[in-house]
N, C-alpha and C positions, 0 to 999 in steps of 0.2 A: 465454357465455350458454348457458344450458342447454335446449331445446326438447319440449317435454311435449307428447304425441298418442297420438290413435290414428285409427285408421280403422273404416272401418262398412260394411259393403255395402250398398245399398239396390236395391229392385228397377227405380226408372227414376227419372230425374231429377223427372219432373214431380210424383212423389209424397213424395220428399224436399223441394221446393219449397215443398208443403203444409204439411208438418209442420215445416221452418224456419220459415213465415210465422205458423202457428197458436201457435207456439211465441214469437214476438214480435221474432224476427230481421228485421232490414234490409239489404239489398245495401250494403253498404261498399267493396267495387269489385266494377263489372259483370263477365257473361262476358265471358272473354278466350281464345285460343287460346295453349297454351304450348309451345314446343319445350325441353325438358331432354336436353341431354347430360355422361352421366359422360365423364370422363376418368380416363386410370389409364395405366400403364406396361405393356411386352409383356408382361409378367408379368404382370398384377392383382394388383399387390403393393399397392395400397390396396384391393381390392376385402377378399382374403386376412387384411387387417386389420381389414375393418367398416370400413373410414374411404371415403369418399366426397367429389370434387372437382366441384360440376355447374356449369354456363354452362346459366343459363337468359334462354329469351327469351318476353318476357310481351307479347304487343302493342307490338312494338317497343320495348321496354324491359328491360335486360339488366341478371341478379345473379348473381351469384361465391358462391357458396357451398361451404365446407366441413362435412363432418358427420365428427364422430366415431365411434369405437365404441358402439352403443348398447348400453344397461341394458334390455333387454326384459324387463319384468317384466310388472303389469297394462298399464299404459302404457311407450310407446316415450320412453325419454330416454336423449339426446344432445348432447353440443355440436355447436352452431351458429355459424355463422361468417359472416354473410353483408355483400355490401356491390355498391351500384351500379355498373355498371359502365357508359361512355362511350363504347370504343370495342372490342367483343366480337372481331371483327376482330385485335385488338394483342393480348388475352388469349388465343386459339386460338395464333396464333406463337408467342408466349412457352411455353404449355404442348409447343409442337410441339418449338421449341429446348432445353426439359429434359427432353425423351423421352415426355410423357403423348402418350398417342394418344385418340381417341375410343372409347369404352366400348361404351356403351350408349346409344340414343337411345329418350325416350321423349315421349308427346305425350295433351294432355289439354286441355279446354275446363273452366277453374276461375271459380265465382262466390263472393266472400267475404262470409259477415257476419256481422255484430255485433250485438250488443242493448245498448242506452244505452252506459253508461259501463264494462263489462263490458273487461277486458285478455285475455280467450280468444275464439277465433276459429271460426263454423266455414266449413267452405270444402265444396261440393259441386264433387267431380271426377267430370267424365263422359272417361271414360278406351277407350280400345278395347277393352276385358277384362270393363267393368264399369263401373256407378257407384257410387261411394265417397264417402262425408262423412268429413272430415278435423276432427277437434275438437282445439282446439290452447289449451291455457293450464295455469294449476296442477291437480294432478292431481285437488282438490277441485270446481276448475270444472267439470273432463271429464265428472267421475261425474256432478254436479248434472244438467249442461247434455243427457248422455246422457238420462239416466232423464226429464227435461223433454220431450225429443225423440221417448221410448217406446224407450227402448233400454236395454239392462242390459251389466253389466262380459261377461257369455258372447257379446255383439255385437264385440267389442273387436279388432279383428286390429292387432298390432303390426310386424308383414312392412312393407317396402318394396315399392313398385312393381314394380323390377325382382323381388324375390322373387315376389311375386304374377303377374307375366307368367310367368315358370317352370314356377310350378305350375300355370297357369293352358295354358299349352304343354303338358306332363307331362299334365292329363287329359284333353286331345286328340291326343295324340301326335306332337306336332306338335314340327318344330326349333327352338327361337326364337334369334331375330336382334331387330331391333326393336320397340317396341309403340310402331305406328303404325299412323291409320287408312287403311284402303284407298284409295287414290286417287282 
């Protein structure tokens, strides 16, 4: 399955909030705190490829997911791969005994929602770097769903997270290690 998005900067949650509600969106799942880690081999010989392996934990609730190389075009598209995961714990071993190590760790506070019967998503991430609206369906949803939202295709960032923490390090000249918040 193939996953269509993009991202949006916004200048602070409570005002992307506004303009999701005005706009007819509903919370389809609450905030939740999420710890994402890539995995990848001493090399980053998945990273080297575009392809991505993350263990995510969403409020106590863990998913496996693979991403392909993306098609960064207007929108980010990719395969996706994902699936529940029981005991995170057995998945970290198993990735340890085929040589993946831990990547990249990153952390973010996500609220999802939806409007009726609508199959695109959008999700407001308040991220340590930033906050971000993540618009997720066919690439006709995005554009409708943007320009509903006050946003045009020049809003669009196609980047990863981990890319965005990079450059987001790079104009502070700063090392980066993880995008976590302060303690």
């Amino acid at each position: 399955m193939n996953e269509v998005e993009v991202k949006i900067a916004v200048p602070s949650a409570a005002s992307a909030r506004k303009r999701i509600r005005e706009a007819g969106f509903q919370i389809h799942v609450p905030r939740v705190f999420e710890v994402n880690i890539l995995w990848d081999t001493e090399d980053q010989k998945l990273r080297a490829q575009g392809k991505l392996v993350r263990l995510r934990d969403a409020g106590g609730h863990a998913t496996l997911t693979f991403k392909g190389k993306s098609a960064d075009i207007r929108h980010k598209v990719r395969e996706e791969i994902e699936t529940r995961v029981e005991k995170p714990s057995a998945v970290e071993r198993v990735f340890a005994e085929i040589g993946l190590k831990p990547a990249f760790r990153y952390e973010k506070y996500r609220t999802e929602y939806s409007q009726g019967k609508d199959r695109g998503v959008v999700t407001l991430d308040e991220t340590p770097i930033g906050v971000f609206l993540e618009i997720e369906g066919t690439a006709r949803w995005i554009d409708r769903t943007a320009r509903q939202l006050g946003f045009s295709p020049a809003d669009y960032i196609t980047a990863s997270y981990g890319g965005l923490y990079v450059q987001y390090c790079g104009a502070l000249g700063i090392q980066p290690s993880n995008m976590v918040f302060a303690p």
